[in-house]
C-alpha positions in Angstrom: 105.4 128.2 164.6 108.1 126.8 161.8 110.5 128.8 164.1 113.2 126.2 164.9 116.9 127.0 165.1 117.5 125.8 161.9 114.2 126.6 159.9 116.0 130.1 157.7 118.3 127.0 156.1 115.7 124.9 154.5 113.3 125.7 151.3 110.6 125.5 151.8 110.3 126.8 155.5 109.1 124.0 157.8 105.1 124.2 158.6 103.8 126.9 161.1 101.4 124.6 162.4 99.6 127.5 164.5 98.6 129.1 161.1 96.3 126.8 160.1 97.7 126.7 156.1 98.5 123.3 155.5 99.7 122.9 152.0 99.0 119.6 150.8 95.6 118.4 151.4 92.7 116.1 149.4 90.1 118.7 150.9 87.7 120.9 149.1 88.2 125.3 148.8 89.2 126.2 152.8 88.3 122.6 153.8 91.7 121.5 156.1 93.8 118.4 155.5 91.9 115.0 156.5 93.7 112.7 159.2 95.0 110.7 156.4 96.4 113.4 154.4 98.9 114.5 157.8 99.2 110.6 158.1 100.4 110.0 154.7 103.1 113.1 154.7 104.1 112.1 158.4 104.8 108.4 157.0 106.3 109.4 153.7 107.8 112.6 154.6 107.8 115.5 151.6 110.6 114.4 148.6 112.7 117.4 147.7 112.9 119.0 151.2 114.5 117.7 154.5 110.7 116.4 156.1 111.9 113.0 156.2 109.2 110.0 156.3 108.9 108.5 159.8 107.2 105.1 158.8 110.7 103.2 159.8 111.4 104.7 163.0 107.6 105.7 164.4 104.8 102.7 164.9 101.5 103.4 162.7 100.1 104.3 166.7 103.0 106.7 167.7 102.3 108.6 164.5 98.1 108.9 165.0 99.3 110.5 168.1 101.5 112.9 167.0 98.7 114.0 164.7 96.6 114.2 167.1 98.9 116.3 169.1 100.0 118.5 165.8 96.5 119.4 165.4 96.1 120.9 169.0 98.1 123.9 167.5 95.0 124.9 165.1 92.3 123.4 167.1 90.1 126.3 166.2 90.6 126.4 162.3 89.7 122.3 162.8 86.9 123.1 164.8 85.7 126.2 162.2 86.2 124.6 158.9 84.8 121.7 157.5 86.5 118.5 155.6 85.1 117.5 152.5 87.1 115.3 150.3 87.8 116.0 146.8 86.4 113.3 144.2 89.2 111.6 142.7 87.3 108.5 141.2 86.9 108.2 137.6 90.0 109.5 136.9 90.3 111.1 132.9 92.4 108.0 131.5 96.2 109.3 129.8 95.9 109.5 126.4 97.4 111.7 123.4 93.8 113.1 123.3 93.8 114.0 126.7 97.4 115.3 126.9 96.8 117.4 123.6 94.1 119.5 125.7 95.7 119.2 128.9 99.0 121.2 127.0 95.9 124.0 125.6 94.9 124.5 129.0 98.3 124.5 130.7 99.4 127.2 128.2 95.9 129.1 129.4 96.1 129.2 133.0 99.6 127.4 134.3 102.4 129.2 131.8 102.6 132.6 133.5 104.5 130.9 136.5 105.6 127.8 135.3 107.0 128.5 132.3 106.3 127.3 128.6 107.5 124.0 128.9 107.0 123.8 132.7 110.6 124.5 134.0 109.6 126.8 136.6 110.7 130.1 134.6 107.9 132.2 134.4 107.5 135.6 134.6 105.7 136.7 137.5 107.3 137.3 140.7 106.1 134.8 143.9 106.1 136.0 147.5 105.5 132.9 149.9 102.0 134.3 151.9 103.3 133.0 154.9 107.2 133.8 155.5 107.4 136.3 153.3 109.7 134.8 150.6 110.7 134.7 147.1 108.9 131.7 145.8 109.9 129.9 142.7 107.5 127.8 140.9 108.1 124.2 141.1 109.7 122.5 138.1 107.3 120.1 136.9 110.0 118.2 134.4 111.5 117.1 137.9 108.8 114.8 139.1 111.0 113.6 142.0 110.7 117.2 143.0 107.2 117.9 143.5 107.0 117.5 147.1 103.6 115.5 147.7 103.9 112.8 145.1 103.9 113.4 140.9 101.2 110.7 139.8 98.3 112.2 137.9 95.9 112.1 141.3 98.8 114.0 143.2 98.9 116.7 140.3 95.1 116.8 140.3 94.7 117.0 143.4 97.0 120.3 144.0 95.2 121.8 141.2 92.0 121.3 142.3 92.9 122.4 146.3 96.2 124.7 145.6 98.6 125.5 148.1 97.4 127.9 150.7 99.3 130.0 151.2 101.1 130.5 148.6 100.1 132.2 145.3 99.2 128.5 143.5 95.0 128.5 143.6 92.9 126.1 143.4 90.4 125.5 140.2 88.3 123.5 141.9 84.8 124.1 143.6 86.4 128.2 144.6 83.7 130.4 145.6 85.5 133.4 143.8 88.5 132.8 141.2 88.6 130.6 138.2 86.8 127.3 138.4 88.1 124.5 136.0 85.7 121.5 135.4 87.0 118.2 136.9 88.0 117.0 133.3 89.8 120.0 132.3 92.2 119.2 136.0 92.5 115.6 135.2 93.7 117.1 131.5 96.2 119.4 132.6 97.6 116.4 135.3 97.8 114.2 132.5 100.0 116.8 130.2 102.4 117.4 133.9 102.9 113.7 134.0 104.4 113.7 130.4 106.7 116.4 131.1 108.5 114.5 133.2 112.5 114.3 132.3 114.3 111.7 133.2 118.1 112.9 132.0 118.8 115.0 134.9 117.0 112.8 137.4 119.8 112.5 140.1 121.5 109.1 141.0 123.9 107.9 143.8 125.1 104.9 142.4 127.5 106.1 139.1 130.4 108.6 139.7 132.0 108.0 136.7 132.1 110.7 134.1 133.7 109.3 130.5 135.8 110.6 128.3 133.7 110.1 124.5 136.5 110.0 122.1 135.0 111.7 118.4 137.0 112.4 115.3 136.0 116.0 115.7 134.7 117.9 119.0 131.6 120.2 118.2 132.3 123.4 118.1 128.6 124.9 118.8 126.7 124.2 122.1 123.6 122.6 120.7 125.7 120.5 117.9 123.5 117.2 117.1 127.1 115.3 117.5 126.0 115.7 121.6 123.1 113.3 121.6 125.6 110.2 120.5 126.1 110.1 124.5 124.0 109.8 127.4 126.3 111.7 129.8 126.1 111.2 134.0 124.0 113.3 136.2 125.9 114.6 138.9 124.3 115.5 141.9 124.5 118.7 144.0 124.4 119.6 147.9 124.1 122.5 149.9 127.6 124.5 150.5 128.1 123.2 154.0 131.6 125.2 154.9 132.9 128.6 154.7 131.3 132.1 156.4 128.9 132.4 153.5 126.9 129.7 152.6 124.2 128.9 150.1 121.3 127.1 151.9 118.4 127.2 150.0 119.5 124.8 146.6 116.4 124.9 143.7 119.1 123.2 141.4 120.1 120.4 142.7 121.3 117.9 139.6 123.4 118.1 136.4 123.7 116.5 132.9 127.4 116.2 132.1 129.0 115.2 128.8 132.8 114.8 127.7 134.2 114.5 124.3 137.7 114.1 123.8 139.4 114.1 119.9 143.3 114.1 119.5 144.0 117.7 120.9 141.5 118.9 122.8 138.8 117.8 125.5 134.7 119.3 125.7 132.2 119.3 128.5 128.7 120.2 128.1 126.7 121.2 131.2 123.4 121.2 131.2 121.4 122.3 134.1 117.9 123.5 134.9 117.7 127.4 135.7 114.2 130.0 136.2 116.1 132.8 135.1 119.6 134.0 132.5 121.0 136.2 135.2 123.4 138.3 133.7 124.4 140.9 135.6 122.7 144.4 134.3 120.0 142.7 133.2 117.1 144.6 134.5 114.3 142.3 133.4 115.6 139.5 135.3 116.7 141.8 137.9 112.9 142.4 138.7 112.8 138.5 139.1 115.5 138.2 141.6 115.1 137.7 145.2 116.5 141.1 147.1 116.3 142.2 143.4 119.3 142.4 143.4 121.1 139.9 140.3 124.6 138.5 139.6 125.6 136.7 137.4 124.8 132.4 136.6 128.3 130.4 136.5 129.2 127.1 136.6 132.8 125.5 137.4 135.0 122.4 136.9 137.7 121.3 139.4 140.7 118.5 139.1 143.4 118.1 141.5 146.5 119.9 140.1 149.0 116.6 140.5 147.0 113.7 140.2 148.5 111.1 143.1 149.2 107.4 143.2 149.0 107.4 146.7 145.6 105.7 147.7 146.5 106.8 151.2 146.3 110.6 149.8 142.1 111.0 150.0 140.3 113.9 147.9 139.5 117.1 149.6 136.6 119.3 150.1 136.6 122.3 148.0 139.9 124.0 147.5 141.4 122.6 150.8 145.1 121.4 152.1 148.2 123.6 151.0 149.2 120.2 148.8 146.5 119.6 147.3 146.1 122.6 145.2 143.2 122.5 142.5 143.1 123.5 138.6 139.6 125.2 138.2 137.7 125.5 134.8 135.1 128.8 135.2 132.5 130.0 133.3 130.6 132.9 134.0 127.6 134.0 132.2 128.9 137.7 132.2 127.4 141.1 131.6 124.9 142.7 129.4 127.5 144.0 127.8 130.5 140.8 127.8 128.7 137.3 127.7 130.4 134.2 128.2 133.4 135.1 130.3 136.4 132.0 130.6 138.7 131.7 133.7 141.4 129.5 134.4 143.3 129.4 137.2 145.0 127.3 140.4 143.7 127.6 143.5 144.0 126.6 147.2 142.4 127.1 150.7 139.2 127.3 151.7 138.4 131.0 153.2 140.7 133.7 151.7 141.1 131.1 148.8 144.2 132.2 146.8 143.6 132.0 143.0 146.9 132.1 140.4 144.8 132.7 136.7 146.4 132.7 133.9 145.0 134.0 130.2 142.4 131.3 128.6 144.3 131.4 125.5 147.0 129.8 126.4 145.3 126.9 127.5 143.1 127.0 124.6 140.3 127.0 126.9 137.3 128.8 125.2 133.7 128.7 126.5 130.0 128.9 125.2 126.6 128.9 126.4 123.0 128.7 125.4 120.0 129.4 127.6 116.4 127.9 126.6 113.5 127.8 128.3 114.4 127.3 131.8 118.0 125.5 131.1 121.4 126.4 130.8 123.8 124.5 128.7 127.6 125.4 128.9 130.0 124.1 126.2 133.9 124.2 128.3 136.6 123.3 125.3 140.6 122.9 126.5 143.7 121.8 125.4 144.2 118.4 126.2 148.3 119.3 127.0 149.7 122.4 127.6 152.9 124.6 128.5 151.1 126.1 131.4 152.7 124.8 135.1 149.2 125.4 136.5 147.2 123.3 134.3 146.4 119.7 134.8 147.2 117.8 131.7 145.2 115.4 130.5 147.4 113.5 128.3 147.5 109.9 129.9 144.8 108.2 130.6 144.7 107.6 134.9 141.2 108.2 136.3 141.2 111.8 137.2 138.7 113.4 140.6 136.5 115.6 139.1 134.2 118.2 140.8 131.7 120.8 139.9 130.2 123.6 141.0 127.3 126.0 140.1 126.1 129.5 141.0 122.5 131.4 140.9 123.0 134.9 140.0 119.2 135.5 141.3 118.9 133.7 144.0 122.3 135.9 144.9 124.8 133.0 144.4 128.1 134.5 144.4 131.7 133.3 145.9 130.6 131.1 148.8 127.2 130.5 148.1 126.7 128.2 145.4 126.0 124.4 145.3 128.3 121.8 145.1 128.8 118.3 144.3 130.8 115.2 145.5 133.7 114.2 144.0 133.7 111.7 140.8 136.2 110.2 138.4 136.6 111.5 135.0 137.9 107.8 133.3 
């Protein structure tokens, strides 16, 4: 029934196999999956949720039985509806020609829930048919997000079937609804495929974040002077401590940049985001899940007293009575005050105790910019200062670095907001 003990901590939900919706499928209109489609998700698993592929630890036999077995639960809707395969040969080769009409047709039918330029932001609000949730559109510039594979046959495929039971139809061979001809789906896959962006595509292997000296640090969040460096993507995890946590992560990677000149030091943020959520913002309010809305902010933590013990390891969060942290915050604000600095020290984990101190005398000024479906967050400080509670960044040791975001409408507040490990700022 997707009922487990720990199914209310995952997005999506895991699959109610008694239902009878099975959501990714090669079958025509009400057709259910093929053998092979439950075989292929079974063995690979579903990337961008915790459905992990069973190929290395279940034989290609165990898993034809557990199929079999799976489909015991829907026996009837098996019995009742038929499986016809969608055609897939003679696929519409990628080209500019076929990616300039794919775009026209995107814009037609796709735009009002994925957004423009396919960041998930759209306007309409999604309610999962199933469990009854807030549903956000899937971000097709994150390929390694879309949950049953991201070629141009995986995108034409959803298209053509959808993903019952959810609001995404399918254009293909519908009895009632808006039927697309199979060119006009291969089209549009082709334009998803070249939306694909590869800067925030998280890694494991770097954890170094460097300090890119410049004569001058820009003073405006969209400054040209940004694109001289590459930046790290810094990955993020669920908040797995504290009372209130935030289970359900949609933004789950980071593009982070850091200029230094010969007084001060600049990160950019940049992060993908459906919604601005401001907090009195009524639009977005309407958007929100609970529809309720606080605000979007984003953090940046360093150990107060940087040690040169190797024996003294890094912390989670704002642990150890020692091991106090000096936290950069920026908050997106209010309708009515926008882009709202904090600095302060901090320690503990529940019942944190925070010691900020005015911005302005660490020189610490923020700025954002928000742009169809991403946030980016200009964070300028002092690189030395007078104030006891700021770590100064005057030498050059390798510094532990953490950051933190919030979604103001997926209710991200305190507690609940996503993390990610620690790296070195060098």
């Amino acid at each position: 029934m997707g009922d487990g003990f720990a199914a209310d901590t995952f997005i999506p939900p895991p699959r109610n196999f008694a239902s009878g919706l099975f959501k990714f499928k090669s079958t025509e209109g009400d057709g259910m999956p093929s053998d092979e489609d439950l075989f292929r998700i079974i063995s690979n698993g579903l990337q961008g949720t915790v459905m992990p592929g069973w190929k290395d630890e279940l034989s290609e036999g165990q898993r034809w039985h557990v199929i079999s077995f799976i489909k015991l639960f829907s026996e009837e809707h098996f019995k009742k509806f038929r499986t016809k395969a969608i055609d897939v040969n003679n696929p519409v080769p990628n080209s500019p020609e076929s990616v300039a009409r794919g775009k026209e047709l995107y814009l037609k039918y796709c735009q009002k829930c994925h957004g423009e330029e396919g960041r998930g932001d759209g306007t309409e609000f999604l309610i999962d048919e199933v469990f009854r949730l807030r549903l956000w559109p899937r971000n097709l510039t994150q390929p390694w997000t879309i949950r049953a594979g991201s070629t141009a046959k995986d995108i034409f495929l959803r298209i053509s079937a959808g993903l019952p039971g959810t609001p995404m139809p399918g254009y293909g061979n519908l009895s009632e609804g808006v039927t697309l001809p199979r060119d006009a789906r291969w089209h549009i896959a082709n334009y998803v495929v070249s939306l694909a962006d590869t800067r925030k595509k998280p890694t494991n292997n770097e954890k170094i974040v460097k300090r890119f000296p410049i004569p001058r640090i820009p003073e405006e969040v969209d400054s040209p002077a940004w694109d001289q460096e590459k930046g790290l993507v810094v990955s993020f995890v669920r908040q797995i401590e504290g009372k209130k946590k935030m289970f359900r992560p949609l933004n789950l990677s980071m593009l982070v940049k850091c200029f230094v000149d010969d007084k001060k030091i600049a990160f950019l943020l940049e992060w993908d985001d459906r919604t601005p959520s401001v907090e009195g913002d009524k639009v977005i309010e309407k958007l929100s899940e609970g529809l309720k809305l606080f605000q979007d902010a984003a953090a940046i933590q360093f150990p107060l007293v940087i040690s040169d013990s190797v024996e003294e390891p890094l912390y989670f969060g704002h642990k150890g009575e020692k091991l106090h942290v000096n936290v950069l915050h920026w908050g997106a604000g209010t309708v009515k005050i926008r882009d709202v600095a904090t600095i302060f020290e901090a320690r503990g984990d529940e019942g944190m105790k925070k010691a900020p101190h005015p911005p302005e005398n660490s020189g610490f000024t923020v700025k954002s910019l928000y742009r169809q479906g991403v946030w980016k967050v200009l964070m300028t400080r002092n690189l030395t200062t007078k104030e006891t509670t700021d770590l100064q960044f005057g030498d050059q040791r390798p510094i532990p670095i953490q950051f933190a975001i919030w979604d103001g409408s997926r209710l991200g507040k305190g507690k609940k907001h996503y993390i990610s490990d620690w790296h070195w700022l060098n």
